[in-house]
N, C-alpha and C positions, 0 to 999 in steps of 0.2 A: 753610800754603801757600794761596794766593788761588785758585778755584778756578777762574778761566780760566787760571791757570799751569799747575794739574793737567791740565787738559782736553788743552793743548796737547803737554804731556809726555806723556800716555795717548795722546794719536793720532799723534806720534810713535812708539810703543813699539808701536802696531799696525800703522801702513804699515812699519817695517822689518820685521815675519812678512811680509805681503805680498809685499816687493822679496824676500826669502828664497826665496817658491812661485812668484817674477814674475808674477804675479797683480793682478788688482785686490782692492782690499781686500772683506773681506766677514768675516760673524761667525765663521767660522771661524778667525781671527785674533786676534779681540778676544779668544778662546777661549786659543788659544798666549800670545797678550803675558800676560793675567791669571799663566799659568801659571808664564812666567819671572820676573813681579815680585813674587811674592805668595808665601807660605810655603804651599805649596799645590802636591798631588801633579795633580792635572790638574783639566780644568774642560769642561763640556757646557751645549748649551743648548737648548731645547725651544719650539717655537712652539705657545700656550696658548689658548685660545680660548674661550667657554661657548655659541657659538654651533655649532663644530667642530670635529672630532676633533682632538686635540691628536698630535704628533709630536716624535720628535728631528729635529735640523737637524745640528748635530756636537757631535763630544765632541773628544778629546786624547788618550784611553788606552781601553781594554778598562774598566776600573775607572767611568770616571766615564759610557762608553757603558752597562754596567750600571745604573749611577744612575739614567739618564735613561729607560730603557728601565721598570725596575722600579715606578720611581712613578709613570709613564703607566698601566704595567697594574694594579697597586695599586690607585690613586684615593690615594695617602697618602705622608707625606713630607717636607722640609721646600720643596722645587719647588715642591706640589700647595698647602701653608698660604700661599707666598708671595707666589702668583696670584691665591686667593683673598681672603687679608687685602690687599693691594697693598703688602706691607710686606715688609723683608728679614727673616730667618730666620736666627739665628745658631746652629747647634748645635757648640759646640766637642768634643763628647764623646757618642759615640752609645750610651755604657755607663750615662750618666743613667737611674738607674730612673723618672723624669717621663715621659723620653721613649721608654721601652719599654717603658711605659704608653701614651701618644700614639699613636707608631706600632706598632703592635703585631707586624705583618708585615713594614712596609720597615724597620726597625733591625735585626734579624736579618740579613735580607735584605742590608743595607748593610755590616755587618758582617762579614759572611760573604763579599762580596766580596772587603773591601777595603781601607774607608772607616772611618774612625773618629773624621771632623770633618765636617761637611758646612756651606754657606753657599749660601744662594739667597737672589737677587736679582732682584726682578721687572723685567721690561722696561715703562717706564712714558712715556707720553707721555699727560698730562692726564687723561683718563677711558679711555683707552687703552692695553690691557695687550698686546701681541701674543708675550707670553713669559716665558722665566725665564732666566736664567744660573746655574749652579750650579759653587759650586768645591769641590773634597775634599781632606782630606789623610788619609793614614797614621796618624797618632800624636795624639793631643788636640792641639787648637790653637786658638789662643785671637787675633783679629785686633784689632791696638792702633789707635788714633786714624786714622794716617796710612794705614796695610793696608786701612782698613775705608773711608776717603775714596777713595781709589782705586779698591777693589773695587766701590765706587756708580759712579766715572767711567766705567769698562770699563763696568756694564752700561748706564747712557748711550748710550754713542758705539754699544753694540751695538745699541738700538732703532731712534737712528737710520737705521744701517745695515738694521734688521732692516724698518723700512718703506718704507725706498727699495730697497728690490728689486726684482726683478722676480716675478711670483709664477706659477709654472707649474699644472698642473692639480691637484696634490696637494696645492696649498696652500705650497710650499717655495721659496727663492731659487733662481734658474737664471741665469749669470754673472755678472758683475762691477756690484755697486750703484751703481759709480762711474766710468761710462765715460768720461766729460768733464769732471767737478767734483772738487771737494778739499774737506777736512772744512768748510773756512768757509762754504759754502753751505750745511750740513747742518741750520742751528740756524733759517733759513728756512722749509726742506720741513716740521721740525717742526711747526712756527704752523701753517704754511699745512693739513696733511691734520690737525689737531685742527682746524682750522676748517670744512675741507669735511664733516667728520664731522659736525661741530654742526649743520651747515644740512642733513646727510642726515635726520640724524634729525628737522627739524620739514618737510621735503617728504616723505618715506617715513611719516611718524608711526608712528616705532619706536625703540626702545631703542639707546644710541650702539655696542656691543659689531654687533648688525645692522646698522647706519649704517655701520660700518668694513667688514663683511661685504662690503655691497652694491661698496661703493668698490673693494674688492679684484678682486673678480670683474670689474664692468667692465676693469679696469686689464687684468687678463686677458685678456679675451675681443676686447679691441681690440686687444691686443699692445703695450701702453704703458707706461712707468712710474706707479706709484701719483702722487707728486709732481706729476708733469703731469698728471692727472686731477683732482688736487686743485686744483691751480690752476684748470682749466677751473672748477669748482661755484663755487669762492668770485670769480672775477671773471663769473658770470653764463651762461658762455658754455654750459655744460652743468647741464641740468634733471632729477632724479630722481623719478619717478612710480608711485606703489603698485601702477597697474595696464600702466604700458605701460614700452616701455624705454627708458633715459634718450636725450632730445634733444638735438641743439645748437642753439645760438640766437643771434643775433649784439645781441640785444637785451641793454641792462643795466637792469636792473632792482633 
């Protein structure tokens, strides 16, 4: 399958959870649709950060809110390798003696719950990880070609959702990502905040993980969307400074 067929069939399959809560769309969803399409007992997703404490955002069930919860406090897990390697995490069987070697405390742990497949999937926009998506099942399970292309598009369409948020004091989305646009603008915003990102990092002269920090907070503290901040940096119009706080400026430069 071409995978802007996929894309459109996946964002599909998460604006109908949406029209379901009549809601605007948000990763809470992306969460539900993975659920109904995927051989997979529920799914959670965690916003990751090496700059700042990481959290849950939602899960789908008690089982997979455990998940999420356990390898936050752990440090370990298949969430915690996915973030850090930037790669997906397939563990079809959490009875692998490899991997009750690995994890030594979340396999148990995970077990004991609930889960006895686990699959995470980082949230990825270029040098930019602001997450993981995790799905579990019940019983050994093992994800074929098609299961495992899809399960990449959900985490996808969840970054981008997951950076156009709005971002409240704790670091978490607070309403709807999508008050006025539809997914076809979405593959824009992307470019555009990897880009203002890049440019934070050579005016702040710091590492791109603080670059996105910096970006967020503004977004915040003005009461803005991230997107339209990023827009302002990469067309000129606003200036980031190591020692003062960012300007605007009608100048391009």
């Amino acid at each position: 399958m071409r995978s802007d067929s996929r894309s459109a069939r996946i964002q599909v399959l998460v604006a109908e959870q949406a029209a379901r809560r009549a809601a605007r769309v948000g990763v809470v969803d992306v969460c539900t649709a993975a659920v109904a399409a995927l051989p997979v007992g529920g799914a959670g997703l965690s916003a990751m950060s090496r700059a700042a404490a990481s959290h849950p955002l939602c899960s789908t069930d008690d089982i997979s809110a455990q998940l999420e919860e356990l390898q936050l406090t752990l440090g370990e897990g298949p969430c915690v390798d996915a973030f850090t390697q930037g790669s997906a995490v397939l563990t079809p069987d959490l009875l692998t003696g490899a991997l009750q070697d690995r994890w030594t405390v979340f396999a148990d742990a995970a077990l004991e719950a609930g889960a006895r497949a686990v699959f995470a999937f980082p949230l990825q926009m270029g040098a930019i990880s602001p997450g993981v998506l995790d799905l579990y099942a019940n019983v050994p399970t093992v994800l074929d070609t098609e299961q495992l292309a899809d399960a990449l598009a959900f985490a996808d369409l969840a970054t981008l959702l997951l950076l156009d948020a709005r971002i409240d004091e704790a670091g978490a989305p607070t309403g709807g990502p999508l008050p006025d646009r539809g997914f076809a603008d979405l593959g824009a915003y992307r470019a555009e905040i990897d880009q203002a990102t890049g440019i934070l990092t050579v005016q702040l002269g710091v590492g791109i993980d603080e670059a996105f920090v910096r970006l967020r907070v503004h977004a915040y503290l003005q009461g803005r969307r991230l997107a339209g901040v990023a827009a302002d940096v990469v067309d000129h119009r606003l200036r980031f400074s190591p020692d003062t706080e960012p300007e605007r400026t009608d100048e391009e430069t």
